[in-house]
C-alpha positions in Angstrom: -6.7 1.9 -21.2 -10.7 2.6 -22.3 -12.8 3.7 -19.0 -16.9 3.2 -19.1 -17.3 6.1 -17.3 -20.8 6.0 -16.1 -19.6 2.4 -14.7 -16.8 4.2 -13.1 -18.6 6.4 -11.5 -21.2 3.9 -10.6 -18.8 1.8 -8.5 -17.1 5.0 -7.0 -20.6 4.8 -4.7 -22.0 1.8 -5.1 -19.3 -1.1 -5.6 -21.6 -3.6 -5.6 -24.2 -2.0 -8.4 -23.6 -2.8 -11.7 -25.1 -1.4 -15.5 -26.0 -4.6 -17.1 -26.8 -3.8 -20.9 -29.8 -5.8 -22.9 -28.8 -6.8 -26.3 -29.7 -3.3 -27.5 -26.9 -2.2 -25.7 -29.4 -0.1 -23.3 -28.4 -0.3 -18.9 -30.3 -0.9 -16.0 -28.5 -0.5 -13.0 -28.6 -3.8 -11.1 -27.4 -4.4 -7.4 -25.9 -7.9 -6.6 -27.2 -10.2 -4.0 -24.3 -12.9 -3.0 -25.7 -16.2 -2.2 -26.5 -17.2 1.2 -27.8 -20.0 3.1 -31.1 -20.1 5.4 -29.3 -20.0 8.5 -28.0 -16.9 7.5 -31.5 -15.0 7.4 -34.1 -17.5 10.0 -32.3 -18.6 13.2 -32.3 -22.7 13.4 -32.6 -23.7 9.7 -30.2 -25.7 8.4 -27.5 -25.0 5.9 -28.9 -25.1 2.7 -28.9 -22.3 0.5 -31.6 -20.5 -0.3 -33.8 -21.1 -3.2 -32.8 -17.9 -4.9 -29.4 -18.8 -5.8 -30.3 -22.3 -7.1 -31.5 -22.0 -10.8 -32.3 -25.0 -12.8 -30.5 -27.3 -10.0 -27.5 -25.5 -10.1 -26.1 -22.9 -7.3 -25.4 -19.4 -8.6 -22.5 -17.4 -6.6 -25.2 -14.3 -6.6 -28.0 -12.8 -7.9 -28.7 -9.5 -10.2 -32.0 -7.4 -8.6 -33.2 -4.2 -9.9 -32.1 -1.0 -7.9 -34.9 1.3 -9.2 -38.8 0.4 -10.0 -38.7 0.3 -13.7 -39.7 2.0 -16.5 -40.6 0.8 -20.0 -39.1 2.2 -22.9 -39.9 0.6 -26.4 -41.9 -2.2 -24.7 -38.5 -4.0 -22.3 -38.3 -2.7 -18.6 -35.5 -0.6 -17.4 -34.2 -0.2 -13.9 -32.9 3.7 -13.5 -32.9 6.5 -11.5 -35.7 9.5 -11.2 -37.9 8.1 -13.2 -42.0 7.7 -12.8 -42.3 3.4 -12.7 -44.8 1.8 -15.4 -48.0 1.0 -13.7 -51.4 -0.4 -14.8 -50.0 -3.7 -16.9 -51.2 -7.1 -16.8 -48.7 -9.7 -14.8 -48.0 -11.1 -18.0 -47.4 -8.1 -19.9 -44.8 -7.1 -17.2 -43.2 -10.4 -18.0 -43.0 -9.5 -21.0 -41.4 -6.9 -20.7 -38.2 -8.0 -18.5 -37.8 -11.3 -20.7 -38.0 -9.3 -24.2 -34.4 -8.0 -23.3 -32.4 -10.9 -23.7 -31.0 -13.6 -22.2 -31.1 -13.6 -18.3 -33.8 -11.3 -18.0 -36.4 -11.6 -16.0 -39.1 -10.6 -13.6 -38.1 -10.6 -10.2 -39.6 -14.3 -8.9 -41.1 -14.8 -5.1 -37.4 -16.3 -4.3 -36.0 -13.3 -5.1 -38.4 -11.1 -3.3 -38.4 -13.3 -0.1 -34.4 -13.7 -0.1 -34.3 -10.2 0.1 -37.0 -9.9 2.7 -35.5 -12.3 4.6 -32.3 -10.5 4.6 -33.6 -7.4 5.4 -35.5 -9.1 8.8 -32.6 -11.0 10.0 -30.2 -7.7 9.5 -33.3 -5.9 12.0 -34.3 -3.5 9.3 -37.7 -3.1 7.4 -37.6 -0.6 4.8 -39.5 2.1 4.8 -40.4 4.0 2.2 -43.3 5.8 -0.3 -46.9 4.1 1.5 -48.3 7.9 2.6 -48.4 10.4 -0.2 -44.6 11.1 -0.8 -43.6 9.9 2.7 -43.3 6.8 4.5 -45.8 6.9 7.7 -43.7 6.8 9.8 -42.2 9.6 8.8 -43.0 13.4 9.0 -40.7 15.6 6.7 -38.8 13.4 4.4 -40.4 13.3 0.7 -38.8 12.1 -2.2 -39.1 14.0 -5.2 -43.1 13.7 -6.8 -43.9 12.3 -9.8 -47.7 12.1 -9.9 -50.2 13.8 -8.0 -53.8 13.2 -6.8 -57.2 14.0 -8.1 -60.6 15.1 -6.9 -60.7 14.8 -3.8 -57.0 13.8 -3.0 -55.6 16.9 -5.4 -52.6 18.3 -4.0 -51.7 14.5 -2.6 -48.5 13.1 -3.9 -49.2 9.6 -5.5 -46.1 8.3 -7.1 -42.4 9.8 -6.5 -39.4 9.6 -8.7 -37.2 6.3 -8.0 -34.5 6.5 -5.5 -35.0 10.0 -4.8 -36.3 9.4 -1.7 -34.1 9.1 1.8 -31.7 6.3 2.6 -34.5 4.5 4.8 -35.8 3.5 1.2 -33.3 1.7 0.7 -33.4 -2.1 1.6 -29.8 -1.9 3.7 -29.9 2.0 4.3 -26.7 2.7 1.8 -26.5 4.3 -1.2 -26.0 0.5 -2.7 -29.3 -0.8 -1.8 -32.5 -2.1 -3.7 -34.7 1.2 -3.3 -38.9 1.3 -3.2 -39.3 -2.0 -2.2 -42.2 -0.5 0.0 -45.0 1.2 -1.1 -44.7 3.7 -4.3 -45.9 1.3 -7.0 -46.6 -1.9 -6.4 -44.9 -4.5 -8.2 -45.5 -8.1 -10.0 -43.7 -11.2 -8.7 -42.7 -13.9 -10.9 -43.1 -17.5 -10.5 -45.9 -18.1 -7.9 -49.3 -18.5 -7.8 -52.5 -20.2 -6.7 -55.2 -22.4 -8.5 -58.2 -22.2 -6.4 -56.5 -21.6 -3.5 -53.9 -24.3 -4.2 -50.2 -22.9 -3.7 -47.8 -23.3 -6.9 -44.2 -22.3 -7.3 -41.3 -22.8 -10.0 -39.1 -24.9 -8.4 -36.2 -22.9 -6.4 -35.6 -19.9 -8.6 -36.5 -22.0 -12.2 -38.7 -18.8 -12.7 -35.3 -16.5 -13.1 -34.7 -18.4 -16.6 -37.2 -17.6 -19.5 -36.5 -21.4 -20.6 -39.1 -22.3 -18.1 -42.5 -21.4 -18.9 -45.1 -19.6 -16.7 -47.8 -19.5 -19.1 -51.3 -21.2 -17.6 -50.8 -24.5 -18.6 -46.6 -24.9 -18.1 -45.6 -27.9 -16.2 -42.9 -26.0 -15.0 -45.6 -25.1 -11.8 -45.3 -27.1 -9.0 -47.2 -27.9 -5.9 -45.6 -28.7 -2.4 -46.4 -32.0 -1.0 -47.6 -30.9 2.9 -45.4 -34.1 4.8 -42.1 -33.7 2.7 -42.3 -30.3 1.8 -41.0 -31.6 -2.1 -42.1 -29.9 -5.3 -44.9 -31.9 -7.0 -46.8 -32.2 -9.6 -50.0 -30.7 -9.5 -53.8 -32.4 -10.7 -54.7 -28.7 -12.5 -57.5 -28.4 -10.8 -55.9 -27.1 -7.4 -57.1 -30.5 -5.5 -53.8 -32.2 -6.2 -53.4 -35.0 -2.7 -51.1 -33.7 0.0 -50.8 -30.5 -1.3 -50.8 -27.1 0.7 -53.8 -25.1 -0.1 -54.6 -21.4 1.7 -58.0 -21.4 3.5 -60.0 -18.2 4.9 -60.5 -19.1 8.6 -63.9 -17.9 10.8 -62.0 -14.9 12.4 -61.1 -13.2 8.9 -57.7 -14.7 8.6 -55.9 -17.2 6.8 -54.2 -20.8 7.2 -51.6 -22.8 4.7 -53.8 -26.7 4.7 -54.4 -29.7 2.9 -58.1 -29.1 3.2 -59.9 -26.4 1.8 -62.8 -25.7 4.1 -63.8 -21.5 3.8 -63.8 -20.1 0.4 -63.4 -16.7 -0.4 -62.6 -14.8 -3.0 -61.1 -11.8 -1.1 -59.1 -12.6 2.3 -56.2 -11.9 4.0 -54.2 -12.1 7.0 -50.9 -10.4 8.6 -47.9 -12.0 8.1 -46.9 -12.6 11.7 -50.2 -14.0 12.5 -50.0 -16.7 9.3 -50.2 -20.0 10.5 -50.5 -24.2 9.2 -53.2 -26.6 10.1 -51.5 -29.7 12.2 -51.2 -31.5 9.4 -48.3 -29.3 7.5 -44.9 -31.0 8.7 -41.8 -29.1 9.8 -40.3 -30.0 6.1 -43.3 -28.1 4.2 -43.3 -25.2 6.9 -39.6 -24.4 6.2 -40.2 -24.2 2.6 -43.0 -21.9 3.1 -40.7 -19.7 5.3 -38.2 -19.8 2.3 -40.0 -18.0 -0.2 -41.4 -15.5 2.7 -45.1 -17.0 3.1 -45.1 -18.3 6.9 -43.3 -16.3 10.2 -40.8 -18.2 12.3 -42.4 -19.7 15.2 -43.8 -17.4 17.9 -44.4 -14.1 15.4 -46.7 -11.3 15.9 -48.0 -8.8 13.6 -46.0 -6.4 14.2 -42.9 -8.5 13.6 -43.6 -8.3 10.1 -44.5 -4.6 10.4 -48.2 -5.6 10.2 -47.6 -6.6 6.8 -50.3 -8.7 4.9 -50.6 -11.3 2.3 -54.5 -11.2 0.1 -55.5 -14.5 -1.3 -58.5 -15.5 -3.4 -59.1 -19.3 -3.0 -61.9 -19.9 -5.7 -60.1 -18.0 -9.0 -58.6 -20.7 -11.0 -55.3 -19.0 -11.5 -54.3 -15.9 -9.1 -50.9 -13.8 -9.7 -49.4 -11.6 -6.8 -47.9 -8.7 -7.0 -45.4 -6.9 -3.8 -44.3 -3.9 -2.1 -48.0 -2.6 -1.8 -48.4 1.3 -2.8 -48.2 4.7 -2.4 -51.2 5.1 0.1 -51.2 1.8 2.0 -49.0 2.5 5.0 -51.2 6.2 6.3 -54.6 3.2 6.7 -52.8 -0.1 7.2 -53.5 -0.9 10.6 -57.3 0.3 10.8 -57.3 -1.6 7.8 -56.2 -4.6 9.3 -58.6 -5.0 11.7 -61.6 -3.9 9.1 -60.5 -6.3 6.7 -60.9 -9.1 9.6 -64.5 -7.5 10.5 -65.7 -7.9 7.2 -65.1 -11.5 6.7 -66.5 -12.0 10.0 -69.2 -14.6 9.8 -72.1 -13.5 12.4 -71.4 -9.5 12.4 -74.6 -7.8 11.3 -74.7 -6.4 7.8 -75.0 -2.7 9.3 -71.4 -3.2 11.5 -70.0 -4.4 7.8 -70.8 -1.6 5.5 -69.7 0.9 8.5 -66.5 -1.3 8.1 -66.2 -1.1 4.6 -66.6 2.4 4.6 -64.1 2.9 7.3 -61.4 1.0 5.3 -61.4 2.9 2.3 -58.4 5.5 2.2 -60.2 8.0 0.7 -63.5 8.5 2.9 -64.2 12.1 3.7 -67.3 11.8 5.7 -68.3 9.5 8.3 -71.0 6.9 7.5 -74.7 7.9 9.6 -74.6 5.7 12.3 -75.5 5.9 15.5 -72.5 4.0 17.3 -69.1 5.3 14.6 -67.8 7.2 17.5 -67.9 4.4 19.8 -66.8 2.0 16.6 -63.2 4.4 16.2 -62.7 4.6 19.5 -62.9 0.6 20.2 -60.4 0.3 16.6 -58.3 2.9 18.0 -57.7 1.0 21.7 -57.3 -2.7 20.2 -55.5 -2.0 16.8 -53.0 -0.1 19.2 -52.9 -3.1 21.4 -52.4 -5.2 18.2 -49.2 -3.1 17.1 -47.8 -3.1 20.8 -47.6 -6.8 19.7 -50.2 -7.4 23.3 -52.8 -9.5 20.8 -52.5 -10.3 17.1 -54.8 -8.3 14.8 -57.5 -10.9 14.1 -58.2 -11.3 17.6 -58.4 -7.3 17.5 -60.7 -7.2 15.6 -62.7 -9.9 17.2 -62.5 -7.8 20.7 -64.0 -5.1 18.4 -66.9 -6.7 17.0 -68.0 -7.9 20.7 -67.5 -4.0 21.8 -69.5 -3.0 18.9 -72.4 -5.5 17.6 -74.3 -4.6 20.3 -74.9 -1.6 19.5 -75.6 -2.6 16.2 -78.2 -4.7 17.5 -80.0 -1.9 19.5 -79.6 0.8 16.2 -81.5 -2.4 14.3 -84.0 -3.4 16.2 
């Protein structure tokens, strides 16, 4: 009797990881996902199974998901262990990548992503991970081991860490058998979604984990969701298709799933928790939004979600997403948050914005000259911590921040 050793010892920790080879006989080590249905991960759906494990109409028993941020060796991606993860490639270069290795491989698709992050929130665990130089912000001593360091003016700052090195909180179940890096350290492209001027378009179910089904431009594998049945539909190609959900930028800085554009923007975004539909999206269409992880369950907050954020553009023709944000996003997220809302503000003078924008950015090292920035911290600082106690949601934070603080804008103006 012949062993695979490495797959021996593999399972020894991990039963349910797995080296899947490509047809150059080169492993990534995969974990497995069994199927489940919706009312396993949101409380009150029904019993179908989630779109992950239906491909091409057909249930799958499971799903195959990348333990490790990959690398790319000889132009095909690789999921393994201490390694620095590719960065700076286009969406479909990445593509490429994970499809030139044979059949079944693919990018992970928005079904994928969201069954897992469904998973992970009905199980009462976020993962943590790589979003503050090395460490997760939350945490204080635990680093993983670096792989890339800072520059300039962050030299000395850890920027990308070696995957799965870091402590079991990276990993999306805590065990030794998880999906690790999921947050922060590189971010990471998602397959099979995307909008066309703000219009939302999916493959159908998980079509996108078979390379069979195009997701060039112009595939007709892309499909719209009609807003009253919540069915997949064929879109116009313009992103004005009838009856189909759209994303809009709302007053306040946010955003809202519709069937009526009415705020373009070409850079918004909005906390996950705080998402919401116009009255017109039906029950049917808001269930499928909540499969693939785009709309909270009834009743969310921000910090449901962990304050996490979705950024739309509603005038490009074709916009790609990518997941898992980076190494420096969780140390600024929450004064970020509320900026971000500021600065789409309409009616905020054009002093309070650049203070804004300057107060986003990760990597200031000075405070902007104005009069009022002490005042302007300390009002962020009081209603972005009543945001995260889950008191008010973060748009409305930052609205109670830009009454606190335009007028004295107004008096440093005039």
């Amino acid at each position: 009797m012949q062993y695979d050793l490495a797959e021996f010892a593999l399972k020894m920790v991990a039963p349910n990881n797995k080296l899947i080879y490509d047809d150059k006989g080169i492993p990534s080590v995969m974990v497995y996902v069994p199927k489940f249905k919706m009312s396993d991960v949101i409380d009150g759906a029904g019993d179908s199974t989630h779109p992950a494990f239906i491909v091409n109409g057909k249930e799958v028993p499971g799903i195959w998901i990348s333990k490790y941020q990959n690398i790319v060796n000889n132009g095909r991606a690789y999921s393994l262990p201490g390694q620095d993860p590719t960065v700076n490639i286009t969406w479909d270069t990445a593509r490429g990548y994970c499809e030139s290795k044979g059949k079944g491989w693919h990018m992970m698709t928005k079904a994928e992503w969201a069954a897992i992050m469904l998973w992970c929130k009905k199980n009462g665990f976020q993962p943590w991970g790589n979003n503050n130089y090395g460490k997760d912000s939350r945490e204080t001593l635990q680093q993983a081991i670096p792989a890339t360091y800072g520059s300039g003016t962050d030299a000395g700052k850890i920027y990308h860490v070696l995957t799965g090195t870091g402590p079991l909180t990276w990993s999306h179940n805590k065990q030794p058998d998880g999906i690790w890096d999921l947050n922060g350290n590189v971010s990471e492209w998602t397959g099979a979604l995307r909008t066309v001027k703000g219009e939302l378009q999916l493959l159908e179910n998980n079509n996108g984990a078979n390379s069979d089904n195009p997701q060039t431009a112009t595939s007709t594998a892309w499909k719209a969701i009609d807003a009253t049945t919540g069915a997949f539909i064929t879109p116009d190609g313009n992103g004005t298709t009838a009856n189909s959900i759209k994303i809009d930028a709302t007053e306040t800085g946010g955003a809202q799933w519709c069937k009526t554009i009415t705020k373009t923007s070409e850079n918004f975004s909005c906390a996950l928790g705080a998402l919401t539909c116009s009255a017109d999206i039906s029950d049917a269409a808001k269930a499928v939004l909540r499969a693939y992880g785009l709309l909270p369950v009834d009743g969310a907050k921000a910090s449901d979600y962990d304050d996490d954020r979705l950024w739309f553009n509603n005038v490009a023709d074709e916009r790609l997403f990518y997941s898992g944000g980076d190494y420096g996003n969780g140390a600024f997220m929450p004064r970020k948050s509320a900026l971000d809302a500021v600065i789409a503000m309409d009616g905020v003078s054009e002093e309070a914005k650049q203070v804004a924008e300057m107060l986003r950015d990760g990597e200031f090292r000075a405070f902007p000259m104005s009069s009022y920035v002490n005042e302007y911290l300390t009002e962020i600082s009081t209603y972005m911590t009543e945001a995260l106690a889950g008191n008010m949601t973060v748009e409305d934070a930052a609205k109670a921040v830009v009454e606190a603080v335009q007028p004295m804008a107004d008096e440093a103006a005039g």
